[in-house]
N, C-alpha and C positions, 0 to 999 in steps of 0.2 A: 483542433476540435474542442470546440466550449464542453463548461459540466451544463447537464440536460436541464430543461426548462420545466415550469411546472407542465405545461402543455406535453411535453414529450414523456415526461415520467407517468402522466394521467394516460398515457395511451397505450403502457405497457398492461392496464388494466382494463383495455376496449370490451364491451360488452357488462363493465359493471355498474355501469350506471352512475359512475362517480364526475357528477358536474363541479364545477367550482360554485353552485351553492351548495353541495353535499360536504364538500374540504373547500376550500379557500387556498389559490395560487400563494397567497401568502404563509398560510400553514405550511403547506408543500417546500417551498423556499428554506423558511427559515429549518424545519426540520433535516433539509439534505446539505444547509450550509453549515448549522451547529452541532448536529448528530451523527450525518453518515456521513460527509466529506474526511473529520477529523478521525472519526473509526476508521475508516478505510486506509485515512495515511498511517495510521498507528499500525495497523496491522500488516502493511507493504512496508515499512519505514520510510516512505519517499512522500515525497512533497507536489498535492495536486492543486495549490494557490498560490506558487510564485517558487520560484529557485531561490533557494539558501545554501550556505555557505557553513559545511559541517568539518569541524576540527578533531580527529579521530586517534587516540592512541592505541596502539599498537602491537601484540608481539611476536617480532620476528622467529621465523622458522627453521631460518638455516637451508631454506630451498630457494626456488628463484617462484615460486607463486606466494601470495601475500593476499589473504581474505579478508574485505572490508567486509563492514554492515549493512552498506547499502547496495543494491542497485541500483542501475538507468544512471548512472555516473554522466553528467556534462563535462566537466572538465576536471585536470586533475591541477591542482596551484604549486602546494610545495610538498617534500618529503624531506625529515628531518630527522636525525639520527639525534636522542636526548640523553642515551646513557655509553658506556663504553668508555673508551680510552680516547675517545675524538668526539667529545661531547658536543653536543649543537651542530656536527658539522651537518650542512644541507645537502641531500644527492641529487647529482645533474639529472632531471628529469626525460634527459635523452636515452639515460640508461634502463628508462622502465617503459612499458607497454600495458598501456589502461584498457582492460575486459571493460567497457562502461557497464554492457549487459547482463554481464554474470557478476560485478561489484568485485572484480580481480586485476590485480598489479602483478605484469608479467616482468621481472627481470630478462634483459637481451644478453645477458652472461650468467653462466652456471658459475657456483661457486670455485670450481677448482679453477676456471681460469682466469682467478684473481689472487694474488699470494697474499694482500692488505683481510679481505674479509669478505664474505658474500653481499651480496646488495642489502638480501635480509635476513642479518646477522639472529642469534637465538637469544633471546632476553624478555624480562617480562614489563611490557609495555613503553619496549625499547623505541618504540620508531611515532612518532607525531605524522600524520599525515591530514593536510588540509585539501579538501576539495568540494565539488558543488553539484547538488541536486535538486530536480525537481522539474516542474513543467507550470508555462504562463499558461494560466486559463484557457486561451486557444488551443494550446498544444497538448493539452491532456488526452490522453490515450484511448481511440474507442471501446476498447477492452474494461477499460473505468469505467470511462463514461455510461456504459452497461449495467455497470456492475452497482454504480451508485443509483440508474435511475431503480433497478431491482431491490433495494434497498429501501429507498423510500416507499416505492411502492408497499411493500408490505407492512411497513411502518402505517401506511395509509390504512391498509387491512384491518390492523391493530385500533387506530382509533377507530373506525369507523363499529366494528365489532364490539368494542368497549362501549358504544353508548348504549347496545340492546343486552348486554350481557353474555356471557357463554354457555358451556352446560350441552343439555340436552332439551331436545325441546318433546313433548309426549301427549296423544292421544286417544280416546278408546280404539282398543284395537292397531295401532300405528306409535312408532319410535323412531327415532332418526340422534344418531347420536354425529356430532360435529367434532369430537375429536380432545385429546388433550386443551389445544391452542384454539377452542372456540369456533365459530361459523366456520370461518375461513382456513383452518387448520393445513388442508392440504396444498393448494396454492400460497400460503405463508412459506411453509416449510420448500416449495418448490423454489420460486423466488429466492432464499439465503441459498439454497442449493449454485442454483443460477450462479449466482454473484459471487460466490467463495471460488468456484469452479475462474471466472472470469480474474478475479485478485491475485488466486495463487502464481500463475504467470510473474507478477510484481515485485512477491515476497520474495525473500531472503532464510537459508535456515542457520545462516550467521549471525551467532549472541554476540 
């Protein structure tokens, strides 16, 4: 699934009358390419414009679970043991079991039934671990792809709102107040609702 179009993000907002003379598909664009996509990975730590290849150190626990930082793991490449008494040596990756979707490396032996050492040994930032995340453009997750058009959109709110002003607006006899966040205050705030609701899925509470 591609990230949404400006057409598709304009029609999370049906009924507001927001034409591409009102915002311009190029506005739309460049604000969900340069503002929300990159927000949204920073706040999932994962990668919605291409797999990369992240190099992670480590410290082991002394149990057979082992928590990265990312999630949605594609592959795992190597694990590499950098301090101890067997410096550099590499572990056979047959002996670990990759959670891709919880961002966890399962050892298939508990430590007592190893006399050498547990798979992952206790030390601070003992263990190097490479491996690769993310999603091609296509493959980016409906659950994002949501979460990004809701995003924009309200960004759209924003300017759109910002050219009349915020505030209150007052009459004899009539008041109508729009809220902290201006006109649009309540569908803004609805919207990052939406979207945060849809990310958290992604994220990680692993520093």
């Amino acid at each position: 699934m591609s990230k949404p179009t400006a057409t598709e993000i304009r029609a999370v907002l049906e009924g507001y009358c927001i034409s591409s003379n009102v915002i311009s598909d190029a506005w739309i664009e460049a604000r969900r390419d340069n503002y929300v996509i990159p927000t949204v990975e920073e706040m999932t730590r994962s990668k919605f414009t291409g797999v990369e290849t992240i190099t992670e150190y480590v410290s082991g626990n002394g149990t057979n679970i082992l928590y990265l930082s990312r999630r949605d793991i594609k592959s795992l490449t190597e694990i590499r043991y950098v301090l101890g008494g067997d410096n550099q040596r590499v572990l056979n990756l047959s002996n670990v079991e990759l959670l891709a979707d919880e961002g966890m490396l399962k050892a298939k032996r508990n430590a007592v039934e190893t006399w050498i050492m547990p798979v992952f040994p206790k030390g601070q930032k003992n263990m190097k671990i490479v491996y690769t995340v993310g999603y091609e453009d296509a493959d980016i997750p409906a659950g994002i792809k949501e979460a990004i058009s809701f995003l924009t959109a309200e960004m759209m709110l924003t300017q759109i709102e910002g050219r009349f002003g915020g505030g209150d607006t007052s009459a004899e006899a009539f008041s109508k107040s729009y809220g902290r966040r201006g006109k649009y205050t309540n569908i803004r705030n609805e919207l990052f609702r939406l979207a945060y609701y849809k990310i958290r899925r992604y994220g990680t509470s692993v520093v």
